[in-house]
C-alpha positions as CSV (number, residue, x, y, z in Angstrom):
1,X,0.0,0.0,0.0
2,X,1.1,3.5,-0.6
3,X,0.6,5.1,2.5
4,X,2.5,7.4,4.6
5,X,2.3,9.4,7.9
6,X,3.9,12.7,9.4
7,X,3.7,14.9,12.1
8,X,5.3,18.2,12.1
9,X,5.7,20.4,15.1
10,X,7.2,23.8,15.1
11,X,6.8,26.4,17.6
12,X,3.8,28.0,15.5
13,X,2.0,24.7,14.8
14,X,1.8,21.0,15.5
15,X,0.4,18.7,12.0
16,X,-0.3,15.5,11.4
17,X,-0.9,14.3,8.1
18,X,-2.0,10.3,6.7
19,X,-2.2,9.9,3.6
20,X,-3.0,6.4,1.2
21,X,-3.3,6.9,-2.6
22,X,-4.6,3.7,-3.1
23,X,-8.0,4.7,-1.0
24,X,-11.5,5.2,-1.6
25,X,-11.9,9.1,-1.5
26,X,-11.9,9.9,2.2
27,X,-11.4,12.5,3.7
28,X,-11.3,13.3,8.0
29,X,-10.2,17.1,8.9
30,X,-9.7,18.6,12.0
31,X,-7.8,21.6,11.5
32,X,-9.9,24.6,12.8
33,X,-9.9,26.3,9.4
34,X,-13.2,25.1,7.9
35,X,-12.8,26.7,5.1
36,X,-9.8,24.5,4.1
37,X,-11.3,21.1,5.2
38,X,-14.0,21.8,2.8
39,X,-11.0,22.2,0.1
40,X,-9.4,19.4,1.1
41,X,-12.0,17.3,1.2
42,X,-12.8,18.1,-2.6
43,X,-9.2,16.7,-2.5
44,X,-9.5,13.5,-1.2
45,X,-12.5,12.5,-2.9
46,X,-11.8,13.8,-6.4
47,X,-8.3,12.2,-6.3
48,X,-9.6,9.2,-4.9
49,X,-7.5,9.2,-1.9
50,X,-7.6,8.8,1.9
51,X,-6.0,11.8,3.4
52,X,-6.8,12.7,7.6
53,X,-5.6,15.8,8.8
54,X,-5.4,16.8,12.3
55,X,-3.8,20.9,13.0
56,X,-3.6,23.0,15.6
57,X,-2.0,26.3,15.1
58,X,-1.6,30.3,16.4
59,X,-4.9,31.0,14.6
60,X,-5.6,33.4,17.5
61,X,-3.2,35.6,15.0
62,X,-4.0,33.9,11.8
63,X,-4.9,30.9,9.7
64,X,-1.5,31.8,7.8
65,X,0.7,29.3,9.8
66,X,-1.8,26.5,9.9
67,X,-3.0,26.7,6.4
68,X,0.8,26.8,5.1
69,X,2.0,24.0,7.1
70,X,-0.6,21.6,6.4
71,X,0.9,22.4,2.7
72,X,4.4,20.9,3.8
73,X,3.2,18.0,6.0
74,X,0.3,17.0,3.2
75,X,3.8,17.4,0.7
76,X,5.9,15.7,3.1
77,X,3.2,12.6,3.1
78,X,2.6,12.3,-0.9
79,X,6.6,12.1,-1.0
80,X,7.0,9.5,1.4
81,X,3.7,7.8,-0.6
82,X,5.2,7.6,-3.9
83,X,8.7,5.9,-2.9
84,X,10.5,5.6,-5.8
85,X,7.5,6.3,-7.9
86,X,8.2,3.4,-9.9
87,X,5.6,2.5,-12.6
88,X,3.1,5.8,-11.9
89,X,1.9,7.7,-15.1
90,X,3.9,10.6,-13.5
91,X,1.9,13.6,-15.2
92,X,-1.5,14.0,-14.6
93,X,-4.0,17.3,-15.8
94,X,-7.7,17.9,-15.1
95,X,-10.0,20.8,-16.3
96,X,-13.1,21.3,-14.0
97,X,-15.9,23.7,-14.2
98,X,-18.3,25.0,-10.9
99,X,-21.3,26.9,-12.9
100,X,-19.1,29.8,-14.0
101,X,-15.9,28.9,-12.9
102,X,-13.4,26.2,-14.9
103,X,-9.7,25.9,-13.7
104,X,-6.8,23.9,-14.9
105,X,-4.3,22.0,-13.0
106,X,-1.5,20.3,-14.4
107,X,1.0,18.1,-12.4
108,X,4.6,16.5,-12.5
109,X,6.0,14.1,-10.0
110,X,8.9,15.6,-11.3
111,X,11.1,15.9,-7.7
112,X,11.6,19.1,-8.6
113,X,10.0,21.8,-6.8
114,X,7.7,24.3,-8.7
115,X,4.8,26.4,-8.8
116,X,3.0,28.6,-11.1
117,X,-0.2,29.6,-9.6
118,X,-2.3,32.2,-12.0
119,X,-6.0,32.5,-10.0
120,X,-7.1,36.5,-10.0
121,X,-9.8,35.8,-7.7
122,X,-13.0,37.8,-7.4
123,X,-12.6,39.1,-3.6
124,X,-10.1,38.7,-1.2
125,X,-11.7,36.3,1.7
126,X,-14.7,33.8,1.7
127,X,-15.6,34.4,5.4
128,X,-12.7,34.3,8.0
129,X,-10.5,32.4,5.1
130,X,-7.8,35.1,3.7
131,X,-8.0,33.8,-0.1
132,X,-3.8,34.4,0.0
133,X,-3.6,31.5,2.0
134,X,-5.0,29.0,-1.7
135,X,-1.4,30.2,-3.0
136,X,0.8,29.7,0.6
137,X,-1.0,26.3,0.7
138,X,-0.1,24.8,-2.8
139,X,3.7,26.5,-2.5
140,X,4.4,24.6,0.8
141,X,2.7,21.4,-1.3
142,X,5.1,21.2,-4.1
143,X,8.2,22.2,-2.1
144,X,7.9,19.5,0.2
145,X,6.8,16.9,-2.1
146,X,9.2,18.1,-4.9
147,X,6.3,18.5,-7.7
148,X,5.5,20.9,-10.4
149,X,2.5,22.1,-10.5
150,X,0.5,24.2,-12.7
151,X,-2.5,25.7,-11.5
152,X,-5.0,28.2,-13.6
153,X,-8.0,29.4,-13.1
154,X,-9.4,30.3,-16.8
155,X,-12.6,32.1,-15.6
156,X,-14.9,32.3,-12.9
157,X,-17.1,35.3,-10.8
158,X,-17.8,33.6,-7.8
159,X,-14.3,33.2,-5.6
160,X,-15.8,30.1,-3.8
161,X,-16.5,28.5,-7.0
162,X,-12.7,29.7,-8.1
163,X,-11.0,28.2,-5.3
164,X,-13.3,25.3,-5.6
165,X,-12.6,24.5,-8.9
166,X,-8.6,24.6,-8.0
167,X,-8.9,22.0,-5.3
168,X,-10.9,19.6,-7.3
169,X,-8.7,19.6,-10.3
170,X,-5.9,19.0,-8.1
171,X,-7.3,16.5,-6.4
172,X,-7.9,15.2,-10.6
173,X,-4.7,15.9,-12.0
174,X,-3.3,14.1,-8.3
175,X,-5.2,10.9,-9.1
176,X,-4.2,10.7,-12.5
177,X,-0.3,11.6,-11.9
178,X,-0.1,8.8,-9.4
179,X,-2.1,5.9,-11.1
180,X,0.1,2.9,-12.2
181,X,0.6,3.0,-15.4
182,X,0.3,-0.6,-16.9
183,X,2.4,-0.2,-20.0
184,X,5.4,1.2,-17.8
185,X,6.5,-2.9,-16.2
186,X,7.9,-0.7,-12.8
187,X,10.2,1.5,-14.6
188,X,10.9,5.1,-13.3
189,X,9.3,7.5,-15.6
190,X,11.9,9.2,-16.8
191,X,15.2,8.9,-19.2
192,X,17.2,9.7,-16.3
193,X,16.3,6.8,-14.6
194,X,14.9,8.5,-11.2
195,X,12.7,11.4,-10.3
């Protein structure tokens, strides 16, 4: 089974993150950003994996710390995951619309870390949830689990359906990228011969 777990304390915030990508879509969050579990659990059940998240952070002064390092441990897990990430398809892509709203999101298991993140969104928070934070979230993602990631929202008026959109492409894009791939017999996906 591909599974992993991680717990990341720092003086800001304490994380734990499990994570199997050969689950059934669920999804258990207890992070004290709602906004964020609802995200995430877009995640989990469009990429058709288990992931539990359990934060607590300095939210008495922000959700900035929290959101961010659920980023790196939920990066830090997919890493440990994929092993040598023999045999996976390696890129994945999805497109998905919310009404208005259609986003893109492209993905390389590339171990190399990098983002480009092109959503203009509508207004600045959806409740308490600074909108900023979609960006900080994804950047501590890929630099932990050593992806490249493309992420663009193409249109949209409605910033929940935006942001939306984002999460459940990723979780798309995810679930392709890490599928075996039954024409690659365990080989590494790449002419170098590791990723």
């Amino acid at each position: 089974m591909r599974q992993a777990e991680t717990t990341r304390n720092t003086l800001e915030t304490q994380v734990t993150a499990r994570l199997n990508l050969d689950g059934t879509g669920h999804g258990w969050f207890d992070t004290g950003v709602p906004f964020l579990e609802h995200m995430l659990e877009q995640v989990a059940r469009h990429g058709v994996i288990d992931l539990d998240i359990e934060a607590r952070g300095d939210l008495l002064i922000d959700a900035h710390h929290t959101v961010e390092d659920i980023g790196i441990t939920i990066g830090q897990v997919l890493s440990q995951a994929l092993g040598d990430k023999k045999g996976i398809r390696r890129y994945g892509h999805a497109y998905v619309p919310l009404d208005e709203a259609l986003s893109r999101v492209v993905v390389d298991l590339s171990g190399r870390p990098g983002l480009s993140f092109n959503v203009d969104f509508t207004r600045s928070t959806i409740g308490a949830f600074d909108l900023e934070l979609v960006r900080e979230f994804f950047q501590g993602l890929v630099n932990h689990a050593a992806i490249t990631l493309h992420v663009d929202n193409l249109r949209g008026e409605n910033a929940h359906h935006q942001a939306e959109t984002v999460f459940k492409a990723f979780g798309r894009a995810l679930r392709m990228a890490v599928e075996p791939d039954p024409r690659a017999t365990g080989s590494v996906p790449s002419t170098k011969g590791a990723l």
